[in-house]
C-alpha positions in Angstrom: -3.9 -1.7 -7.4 -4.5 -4.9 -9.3 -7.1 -7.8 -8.9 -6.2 -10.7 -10.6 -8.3 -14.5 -10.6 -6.8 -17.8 -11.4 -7.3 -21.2 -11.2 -6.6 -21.5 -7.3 -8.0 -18.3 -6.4 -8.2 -14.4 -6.4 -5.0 -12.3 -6.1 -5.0 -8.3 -4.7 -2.3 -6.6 -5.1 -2.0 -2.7 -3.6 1.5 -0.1 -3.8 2.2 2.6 -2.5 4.7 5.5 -2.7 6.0 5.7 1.0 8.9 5.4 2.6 8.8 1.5 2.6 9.8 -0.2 6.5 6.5 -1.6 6.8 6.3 -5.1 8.8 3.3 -6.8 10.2 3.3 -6.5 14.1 1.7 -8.1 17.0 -1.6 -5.7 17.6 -1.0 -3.6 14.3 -2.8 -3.3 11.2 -1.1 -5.5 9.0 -1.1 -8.4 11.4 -4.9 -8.1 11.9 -5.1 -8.2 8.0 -2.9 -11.6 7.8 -5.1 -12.8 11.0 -8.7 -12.0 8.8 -7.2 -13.9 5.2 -5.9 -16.8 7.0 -9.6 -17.7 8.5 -10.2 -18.0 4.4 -7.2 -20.1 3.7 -5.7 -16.6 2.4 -2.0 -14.8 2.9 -1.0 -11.8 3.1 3.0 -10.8 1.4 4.7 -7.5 2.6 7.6 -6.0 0.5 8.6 -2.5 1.9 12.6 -1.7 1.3 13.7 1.0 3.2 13.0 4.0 0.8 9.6 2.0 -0.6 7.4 1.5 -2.2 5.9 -0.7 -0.3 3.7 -3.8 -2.0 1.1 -5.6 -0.4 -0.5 -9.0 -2.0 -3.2 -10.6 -0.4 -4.5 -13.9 -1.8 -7.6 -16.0 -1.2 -8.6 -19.5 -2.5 -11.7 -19.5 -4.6 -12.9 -23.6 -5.1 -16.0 -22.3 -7.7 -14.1 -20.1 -9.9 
């Protein structure tokens, strides 16, 4: 896992060691996620290639850093 702040905002970044396959779907976790950061201006970016890892990056804008 890595946190990261720049100019336009703060950056998470979480891996795992899985099987990879994962997709955001209607009523599933992932979606909800991207649902939640988008209120914020955020996003949410899935890479999961079959036989992982899979990488999830969530970012948020941040006006007073």
């Amino acid at each position: 896992m890595s946190i990261v702040q720049d100019d336009a905002g703060i950056a998470i970044e979480v891996e795992d060691d899985g099987r990879g396959g994962a997709e955001p779907r209607d009523g599933g976790g992932l979606a909800g996620l991207r649902r939640r950061l988008a209120v914020f201006d955020g996003s949410l970016e899935i890479t999961s290639p079959p036989g992982g890892p899979t990488r999830a990056t969530m970012a948020v804008p941040c006006a007073s850093l």
